[in-house]
C-alpha positions, 0 to 999 in steps of 0.5 A: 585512562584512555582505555577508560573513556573509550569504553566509556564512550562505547557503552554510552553509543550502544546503549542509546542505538538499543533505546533507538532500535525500540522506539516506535518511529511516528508518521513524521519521521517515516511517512507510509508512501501511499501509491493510491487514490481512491476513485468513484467506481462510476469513473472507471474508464470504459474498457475497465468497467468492459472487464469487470462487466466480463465472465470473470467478475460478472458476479461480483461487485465493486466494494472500492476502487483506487487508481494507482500514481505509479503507473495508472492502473486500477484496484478494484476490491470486489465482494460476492456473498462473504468471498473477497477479491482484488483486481488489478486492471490497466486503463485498457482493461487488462488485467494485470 
C-alpha cells in the first residue's frame, strides 16, 4: 500500500512537470531584459556621428539607433540600397 501511493505521487509530480514543460511562459512570469534605448540619431554624440560620417559608412544611412544601458555604447542599424548592417560604436567612436 506504501509502495501504492509513492507511485501514485510520483505519476502525479510528473505528469504536472510535463504540463509545466508545455505551457508557454507569459511577459509576466519572464520578462525579456531589454538593454536598449532608442535614441534620435540627431543625438549621437560627435565622435559617434565622426565615425559614421567615415570611409566605412559613408555610404550608409542610419535606419535606428539605440544606446545600450550596460555599458553606454551605441547600435546603429544601417541601410544602403536593399543591404542591411549593424554597428556597434563606443561614446568615443570606436567601433566595437
Amino acid at each position: 500500500m506504501i509502495i501504492s501511493a509513492f507511485v501514485l505521487a510520483a505519476l502525479t509530480s510528473s505528469a504536472y512537470a510535463q504540463e509545466a514543460m508545455n505551457t508557454p511562459q507569459s511577459a509576466t512570469t519572464a520578462p525579456a531584459q531589454d538593454d536598449k534605448t532608442t535614441v534620435d540619431p540627431a543625438t549621437l554624440p560627435e565622435a559617434v556621428k565622426a565615425t559614421l560620417a567615415g570611409e566605412a559608412y559613408k555610404d550608409w544611412t542610419i535606419a535606428a539607433a539605440w544606446q545600450k544601458k550596460s555599458d553606454a555604447s551605441y547600435v546603429i542599424d544601417l541601410k544602403k540600397e536593399d543591404k542591411t548592417a549593424t554597428a556597434n560604436i563606443d561614446k568615443d567612436g570606436k567601433v566595437k
